[in-house]
N, C-alpha and C positions, 0 to 999 in steps of 0.2 A: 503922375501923382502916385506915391506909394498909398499902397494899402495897409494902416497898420492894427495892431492885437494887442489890447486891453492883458496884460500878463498880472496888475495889481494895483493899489492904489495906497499911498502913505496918508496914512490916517494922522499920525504923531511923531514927535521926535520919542528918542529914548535916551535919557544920560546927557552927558554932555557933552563926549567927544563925535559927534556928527552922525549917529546912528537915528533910524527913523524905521517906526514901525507901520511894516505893509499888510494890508488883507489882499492877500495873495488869489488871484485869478489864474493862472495858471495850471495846466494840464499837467506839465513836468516841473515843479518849484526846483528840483535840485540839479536841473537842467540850467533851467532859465537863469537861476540864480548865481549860476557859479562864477568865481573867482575871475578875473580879465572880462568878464562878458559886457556888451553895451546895452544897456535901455536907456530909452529915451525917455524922457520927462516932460508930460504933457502939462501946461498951466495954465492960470488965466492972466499971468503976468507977462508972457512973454509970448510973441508970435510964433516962432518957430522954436521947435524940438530940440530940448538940449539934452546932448550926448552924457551918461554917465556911467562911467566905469564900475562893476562893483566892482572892493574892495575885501568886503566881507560879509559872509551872511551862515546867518544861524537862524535855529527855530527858539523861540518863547511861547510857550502859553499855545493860541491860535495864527501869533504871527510869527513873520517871516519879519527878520531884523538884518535891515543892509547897511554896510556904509560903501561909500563912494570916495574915488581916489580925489584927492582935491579937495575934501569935504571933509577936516577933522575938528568943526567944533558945532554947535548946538545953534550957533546963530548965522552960520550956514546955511542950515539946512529949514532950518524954520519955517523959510517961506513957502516952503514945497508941501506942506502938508495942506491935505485936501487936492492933493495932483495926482495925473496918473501918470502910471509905467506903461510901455507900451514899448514893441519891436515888430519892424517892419515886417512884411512877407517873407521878406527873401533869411530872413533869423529863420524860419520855422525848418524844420528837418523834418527829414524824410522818415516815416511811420513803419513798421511791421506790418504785413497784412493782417487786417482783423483788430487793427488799432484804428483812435477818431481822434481830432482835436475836437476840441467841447463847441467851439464855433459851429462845425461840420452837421456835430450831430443836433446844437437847438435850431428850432426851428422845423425840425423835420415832423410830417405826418407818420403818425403810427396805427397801424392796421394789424387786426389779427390775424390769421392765415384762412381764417374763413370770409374774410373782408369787413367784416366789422370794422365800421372807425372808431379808435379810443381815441383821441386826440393830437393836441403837437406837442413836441417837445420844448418846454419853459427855461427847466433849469438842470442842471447838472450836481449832483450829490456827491461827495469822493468819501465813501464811511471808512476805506481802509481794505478790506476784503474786496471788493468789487462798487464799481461806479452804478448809481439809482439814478435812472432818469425821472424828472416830477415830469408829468403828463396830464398836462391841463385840456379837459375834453367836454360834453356839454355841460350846461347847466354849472360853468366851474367848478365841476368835479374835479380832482387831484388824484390822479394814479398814480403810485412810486412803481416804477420797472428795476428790477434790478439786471445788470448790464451781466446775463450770462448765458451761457452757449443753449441752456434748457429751454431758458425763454425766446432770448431776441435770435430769430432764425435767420434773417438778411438785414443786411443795412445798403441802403442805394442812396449815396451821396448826391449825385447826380440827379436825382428822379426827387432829391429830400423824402425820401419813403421808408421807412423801418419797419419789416412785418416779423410782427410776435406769436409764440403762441402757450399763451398764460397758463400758468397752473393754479389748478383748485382754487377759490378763493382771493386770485390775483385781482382781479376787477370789481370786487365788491362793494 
């Protein structure tokens, strides 16, 4: 059984020549999204994963706007909205060191370097400049980490443990 990755999900169609607008999950969109690439199409219409070629993709606004080879008119693609996108394991590529997929890093414990526990990792932020971990710790407290060399001083994928060590004011 593959294991597969949540890359977006088509919220709407756009226009009328088979475009549909996605809120984008994805770590690399301009990876993910390129041109001949396959995702798969998760729905509740159909049992098994259908293959979709993109054909095109642009950014709008906050989405990601694809179309699909096969797929040139508006009642097409209709049905898919409210489905997700998704690419098996074997799509994901190999990382730089000192790179994460967003999967990797939620879920992990985050400890100071003194051993304080702040929390686990929630959600993943991309503001543009550098990736904010939210870090939900007790009492549903919310930390924002911001993902850079000052702060976050190890990440252990393997062990899910990220030890930080905050500046002034980072945990208040």
């Amino acid at each position: 059984m593959d294991k597969w990755f949540n890359v977006g999900k088509i919220v709407n169609t756009h226009g009328v020549r088979g475009e549909v607008r996605v809120i984008s999950r994805t770590d690399f969109p301009e990876e993910r999204y390129e041109l001949g690439n396959t995702l798969y199409l998760f729905s509740s219409l159909q049992e098994e994963p259908l293959p979709l070629v993109v054909k095109s993709h642009r950014r709008h606004k906050n989405f990601d706007l694809l179309t699909f080879e096969g797929f040139d008119n508006i009642s097409q693609v209709e049905p898919f909205k409210g489905s997700l996108l998704k690419v098996p394991e074997e799509q994901l590529s190999e990382l730089e060191e000192g790179e994460f997929y967003f999967h990797e890093i939620i879920g992990c414990h985050v400890i100071t370097i003194d051993g304080q526990e702040i929390g686990i990792v929630k959600e993943i932020l991309s503001t543009g400049a550098n990736d904010v971990w939210v870090v939900k710790g007790n009492g549903n407290k919310e930390h924002l980490i911001p993902f850079i060399d000052d702060v976050v001083k190890e990440v252990n994928i393997d062990d899910k443990q990220i030890i930080i060590e905050p500046m002034e004011g980072l945990l208040q």
